[in-house]
C-alpha positions as a LaTeX table, in Angstrom:
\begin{tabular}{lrrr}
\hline
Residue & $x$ (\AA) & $y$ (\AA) & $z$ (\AA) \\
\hline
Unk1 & $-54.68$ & $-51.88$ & $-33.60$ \\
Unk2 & $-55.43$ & $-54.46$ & $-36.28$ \\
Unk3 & $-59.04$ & $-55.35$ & $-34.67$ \\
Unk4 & $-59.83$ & $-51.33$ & $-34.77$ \\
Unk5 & $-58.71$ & $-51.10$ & $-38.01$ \\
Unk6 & $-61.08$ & $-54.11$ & $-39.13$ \\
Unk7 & $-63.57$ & $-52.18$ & $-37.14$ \\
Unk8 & $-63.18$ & $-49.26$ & $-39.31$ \\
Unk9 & $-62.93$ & $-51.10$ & $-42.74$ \\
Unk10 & $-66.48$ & $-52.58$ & $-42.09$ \\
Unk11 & $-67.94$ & $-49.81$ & $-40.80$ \\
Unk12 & $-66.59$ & $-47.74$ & $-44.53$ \\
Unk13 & $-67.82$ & $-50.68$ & $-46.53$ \\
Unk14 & $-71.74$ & $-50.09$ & $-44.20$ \\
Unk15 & $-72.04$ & $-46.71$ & $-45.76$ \\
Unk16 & $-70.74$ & $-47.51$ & $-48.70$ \\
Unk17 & $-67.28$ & $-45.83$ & $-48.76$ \\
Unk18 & $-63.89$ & $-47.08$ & $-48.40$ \\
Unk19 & $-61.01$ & $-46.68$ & $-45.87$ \\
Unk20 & $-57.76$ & $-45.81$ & $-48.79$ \\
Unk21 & $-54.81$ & $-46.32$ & $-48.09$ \\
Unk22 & $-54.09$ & $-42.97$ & $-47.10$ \\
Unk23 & $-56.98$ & $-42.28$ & $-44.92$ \\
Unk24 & $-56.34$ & $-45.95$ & $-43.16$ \\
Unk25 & $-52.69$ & $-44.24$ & $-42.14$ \\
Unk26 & $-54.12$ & $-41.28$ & $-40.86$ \\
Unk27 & $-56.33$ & $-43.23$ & $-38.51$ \\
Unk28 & $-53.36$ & $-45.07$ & $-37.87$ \\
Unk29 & $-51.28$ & $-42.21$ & $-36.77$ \\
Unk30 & $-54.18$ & $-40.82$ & $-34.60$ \\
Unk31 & $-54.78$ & $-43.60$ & $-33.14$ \\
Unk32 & $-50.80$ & $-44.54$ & $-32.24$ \\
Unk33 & $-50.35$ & $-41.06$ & $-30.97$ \\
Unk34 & $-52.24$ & $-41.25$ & $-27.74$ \\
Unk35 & $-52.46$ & $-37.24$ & $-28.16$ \\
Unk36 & $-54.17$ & $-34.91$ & $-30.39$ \\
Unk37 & $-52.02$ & $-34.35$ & $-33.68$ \\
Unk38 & $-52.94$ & $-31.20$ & $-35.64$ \\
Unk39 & $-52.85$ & $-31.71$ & $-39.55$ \\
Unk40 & $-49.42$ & $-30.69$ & $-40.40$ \\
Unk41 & $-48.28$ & $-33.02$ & $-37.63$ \\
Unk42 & $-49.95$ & $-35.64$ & $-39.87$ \\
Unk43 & $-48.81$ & $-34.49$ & $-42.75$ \\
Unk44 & $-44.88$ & $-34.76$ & $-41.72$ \\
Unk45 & $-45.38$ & $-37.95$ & $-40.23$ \\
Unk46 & $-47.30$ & $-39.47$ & $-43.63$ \\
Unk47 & $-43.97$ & $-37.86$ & $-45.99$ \\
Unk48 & $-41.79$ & $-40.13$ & $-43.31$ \\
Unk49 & $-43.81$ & $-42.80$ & $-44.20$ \\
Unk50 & $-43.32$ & $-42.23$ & $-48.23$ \\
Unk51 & $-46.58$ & $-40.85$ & $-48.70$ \\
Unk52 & $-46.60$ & $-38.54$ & $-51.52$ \\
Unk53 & $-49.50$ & $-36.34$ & $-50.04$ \\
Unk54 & $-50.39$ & $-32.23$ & $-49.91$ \\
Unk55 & $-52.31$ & $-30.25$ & $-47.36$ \\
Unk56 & $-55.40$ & $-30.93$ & $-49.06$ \\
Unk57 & $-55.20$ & $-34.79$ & $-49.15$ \\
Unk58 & $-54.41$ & $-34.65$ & $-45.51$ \\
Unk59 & $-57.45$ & $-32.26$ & $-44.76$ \\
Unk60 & $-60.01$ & $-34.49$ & $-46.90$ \\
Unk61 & $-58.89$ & $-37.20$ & $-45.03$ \\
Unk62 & $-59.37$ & $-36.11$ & $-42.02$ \\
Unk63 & $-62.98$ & $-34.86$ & $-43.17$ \\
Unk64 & $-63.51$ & $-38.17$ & $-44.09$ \\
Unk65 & $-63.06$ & $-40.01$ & $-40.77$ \\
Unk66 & $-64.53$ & $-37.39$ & $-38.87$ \\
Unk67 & $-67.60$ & $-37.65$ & $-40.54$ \\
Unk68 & $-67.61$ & $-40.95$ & $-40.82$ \\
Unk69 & $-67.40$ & $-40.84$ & $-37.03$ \\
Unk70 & $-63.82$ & $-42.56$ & $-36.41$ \\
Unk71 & $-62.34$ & $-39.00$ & $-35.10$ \\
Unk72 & $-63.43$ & $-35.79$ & $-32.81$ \\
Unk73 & $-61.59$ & $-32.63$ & $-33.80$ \\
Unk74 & $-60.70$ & $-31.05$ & $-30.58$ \\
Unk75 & $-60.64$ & $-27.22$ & $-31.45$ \\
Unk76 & $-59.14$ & $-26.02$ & $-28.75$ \\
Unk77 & $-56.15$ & $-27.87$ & $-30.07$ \\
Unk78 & $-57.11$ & $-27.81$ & $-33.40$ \\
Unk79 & $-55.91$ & $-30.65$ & $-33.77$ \\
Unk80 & $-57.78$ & $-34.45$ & $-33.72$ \\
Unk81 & $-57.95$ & $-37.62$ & $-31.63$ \\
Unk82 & $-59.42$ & $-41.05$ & $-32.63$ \\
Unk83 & $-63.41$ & $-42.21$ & $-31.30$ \\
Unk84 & $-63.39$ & $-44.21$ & $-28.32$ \\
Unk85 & $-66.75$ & $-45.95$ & $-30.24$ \\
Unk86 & $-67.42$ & $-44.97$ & $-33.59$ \\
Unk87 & $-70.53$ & $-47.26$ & $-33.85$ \\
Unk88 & $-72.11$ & $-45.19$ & $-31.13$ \\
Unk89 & $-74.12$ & $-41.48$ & $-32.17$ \\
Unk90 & $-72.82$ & $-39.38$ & $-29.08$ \\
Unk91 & $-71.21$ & $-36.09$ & $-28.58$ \\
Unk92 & $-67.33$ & $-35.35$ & $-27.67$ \\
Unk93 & $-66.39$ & $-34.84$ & $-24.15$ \\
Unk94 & $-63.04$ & $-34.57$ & $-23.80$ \\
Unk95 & $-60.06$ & $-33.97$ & $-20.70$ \\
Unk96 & $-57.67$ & $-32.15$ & $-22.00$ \\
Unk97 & $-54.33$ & $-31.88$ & $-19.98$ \\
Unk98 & $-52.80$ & $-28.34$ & $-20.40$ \\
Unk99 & $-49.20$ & $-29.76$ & $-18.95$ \\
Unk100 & $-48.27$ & $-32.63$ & $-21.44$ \\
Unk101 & $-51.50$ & $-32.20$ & $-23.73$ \\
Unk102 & $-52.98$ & $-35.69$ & $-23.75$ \\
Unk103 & $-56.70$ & $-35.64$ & $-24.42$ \\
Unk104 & $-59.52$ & $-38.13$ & $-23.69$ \\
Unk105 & $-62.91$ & $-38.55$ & $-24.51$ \\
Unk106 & $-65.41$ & $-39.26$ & $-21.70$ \\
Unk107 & $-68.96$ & $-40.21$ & $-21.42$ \\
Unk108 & $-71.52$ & $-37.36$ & $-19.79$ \\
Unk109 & $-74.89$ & $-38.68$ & $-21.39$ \\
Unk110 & $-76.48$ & $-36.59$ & $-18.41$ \\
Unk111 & $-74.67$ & $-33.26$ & $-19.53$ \\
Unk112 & $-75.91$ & $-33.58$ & $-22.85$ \\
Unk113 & $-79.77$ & $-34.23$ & $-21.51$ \\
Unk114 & $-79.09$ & $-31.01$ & $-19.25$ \\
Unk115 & $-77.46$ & $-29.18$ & $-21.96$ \\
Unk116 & $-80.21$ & $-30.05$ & $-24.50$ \\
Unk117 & $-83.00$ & $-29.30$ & $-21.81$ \\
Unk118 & $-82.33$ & $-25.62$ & $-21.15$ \\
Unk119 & $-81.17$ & $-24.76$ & $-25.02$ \\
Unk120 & $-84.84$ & $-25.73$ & $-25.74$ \\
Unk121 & $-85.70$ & $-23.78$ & $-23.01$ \\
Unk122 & $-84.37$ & $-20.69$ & $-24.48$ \\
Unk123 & $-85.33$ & $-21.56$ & $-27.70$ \\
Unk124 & $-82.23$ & $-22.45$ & $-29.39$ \\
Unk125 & $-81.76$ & $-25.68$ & $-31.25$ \\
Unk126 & $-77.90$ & $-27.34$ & $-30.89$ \\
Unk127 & $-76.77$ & $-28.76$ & $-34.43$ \\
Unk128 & $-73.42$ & $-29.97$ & $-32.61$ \\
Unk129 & $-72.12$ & $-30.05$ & $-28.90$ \\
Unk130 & $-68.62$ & $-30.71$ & $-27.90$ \\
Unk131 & $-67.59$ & $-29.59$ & $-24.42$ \\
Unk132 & $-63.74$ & $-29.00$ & $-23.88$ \\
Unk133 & $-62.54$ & $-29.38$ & $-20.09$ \\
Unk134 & $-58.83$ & $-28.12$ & $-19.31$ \\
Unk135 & $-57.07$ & $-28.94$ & $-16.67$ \\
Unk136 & $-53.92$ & $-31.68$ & $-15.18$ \\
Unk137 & $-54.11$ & $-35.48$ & $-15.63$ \\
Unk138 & $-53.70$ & $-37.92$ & $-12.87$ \\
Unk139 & $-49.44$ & $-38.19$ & $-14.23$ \\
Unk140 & $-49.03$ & $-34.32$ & $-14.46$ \\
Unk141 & $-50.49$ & $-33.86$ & $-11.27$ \\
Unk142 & $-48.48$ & $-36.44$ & $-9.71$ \\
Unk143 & $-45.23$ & $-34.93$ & $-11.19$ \\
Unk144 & $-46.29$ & $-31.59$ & $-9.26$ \\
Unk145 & $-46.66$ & $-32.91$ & $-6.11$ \\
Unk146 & $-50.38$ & $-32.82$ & $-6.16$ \\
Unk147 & $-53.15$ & $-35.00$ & $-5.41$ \\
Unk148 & $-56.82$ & $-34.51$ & $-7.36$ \\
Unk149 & $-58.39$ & $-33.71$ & $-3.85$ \\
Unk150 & $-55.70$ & $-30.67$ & $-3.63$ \\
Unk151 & $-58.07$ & $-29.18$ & $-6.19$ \\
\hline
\end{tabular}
């Protein structure tokens, strides 16, 4: 957690911003979690911790990171999960189990060209693209006595 958190200092100090206190716990939390927490989730968790923060100091920092790349808000959810590479410019793919509700980000470079492709196409220019696939992980579907090729 430490070497992501490094990660995410330098990357702040590149554009000339800075990771606070408060926005380096949210991150935190997010990234600990392993599912997508919503804001109030946050929120509770950052009172437990002593922080003396509001709705609104939650919500700018979560508009912080996410534009600073180091979270996808999953809207389904609406809630957020951390960047598997916040270095890298690409659009949020994400699994997201509908049994236990962990989420994870995946790589579809192709979709996007296809995507992309036939928006052109019709004309249409795409000023953000995040796709949101439902369905069982590999553990849920386990625990239900199925097998991904049942499917």
């Amino acid at each position: 957690m430490s070497s992501a958190l490094d990660k995410a200092q330098a990357l702040c100090r590149t554009r000339n911003s800075r990771l606070t206190p408060v926005r380096k716990r949210v991150l935190e939390l997010i990234w600990q979690s392993h599912k997508p927490l919503g804001a109030y989730q946050i929120l509770s968790q950052l009172a437990a911790d002593g922080f003396n923060s509001a709705p609104p100091t939650v919500y700018r920092a979560l508009d912080f990171l996410l534009e600073h790349g180091l979270l996808h808000r999953i809207a389904s959810l609406n809630a957020f999960i951390g960047c598997n590479n916040p270095n890298h410019n690409h659009h949020g793919y994400f699994l997201i189990c509908r049994s236990c509700g962990s989420a994870q980000e995946i790589e579809a470079g192709n979709l996007s060209t296809y995507l992309r492709k036939n928006a052109s196409a019709a004309g249409f220019v795409i000023e953000s693209e995040t796709v949101e696939l439902s369905g069982l992980c590999p553990l849920c579907l386990e625990q239900q006595g199925h097998s991904q090729s049942d499917k």
